[in-house]
Residue, then its C-alpha position, 0 to 999 in steps of 0.5 A: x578438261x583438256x591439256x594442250x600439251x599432254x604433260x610435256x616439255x614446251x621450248x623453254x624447257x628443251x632450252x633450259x635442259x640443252x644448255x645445263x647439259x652443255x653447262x654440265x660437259x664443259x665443267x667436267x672437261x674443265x675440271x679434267x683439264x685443271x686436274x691434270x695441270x695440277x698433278x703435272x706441277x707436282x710431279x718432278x719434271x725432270x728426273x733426278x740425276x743419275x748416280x756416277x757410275x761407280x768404278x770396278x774394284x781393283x784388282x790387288x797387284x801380285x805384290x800385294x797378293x805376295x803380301x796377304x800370303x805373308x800375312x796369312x802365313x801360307x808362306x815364310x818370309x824367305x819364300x817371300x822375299x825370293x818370289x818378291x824378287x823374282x817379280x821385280x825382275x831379279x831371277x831365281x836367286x837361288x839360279x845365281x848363287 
């Protein structure tokens, strides 16, 4: 007996495996598509605020560094009070007496 087409593919059958593999790269580009479309929804989409910038600490003033060497008793309330007043712009007290 003799076959006319040797075992293989006759038109139906080169059309039929065209189009599922067309049927088959369409869905995998569709689904890439729907993929990144879902992920782009559930990322923020824009970034959060930026925090205000938050400011040097000051410096304490010569005042207040006079008072914290008062507090620590590095120097007498006498002493205190003359480089207070040499500060504030009074002189040497000790210069005008």
């Amino acid at each position: 007996m003799m076959y006319w087409h040797d075992g293989g593919m006759n038109g139906w059958g080169i059309g039929l495996m065209s189009l599922s593999m067309l049927l088959f790269w369409a869905l995998v580009i569709v689904g890439g598509i729907v993929l990144v479309r879902h992920l782009g929804r559930t990322a923020p989409h824009s970034p959060a605020p930026p925090e205000p910038p938050t400011a040097p600490p000051q410096r304490p003033t010569p005042e207040q560094l006079l008072a914290e060497r008062l507090a620590r008793g590095e120097i007498d309330p006498d002493e205190y009070r003359a480089r207070l007043n040499t500060l504030r712009g009074g002189g040497d007290p000790a210069a005008s007496g």
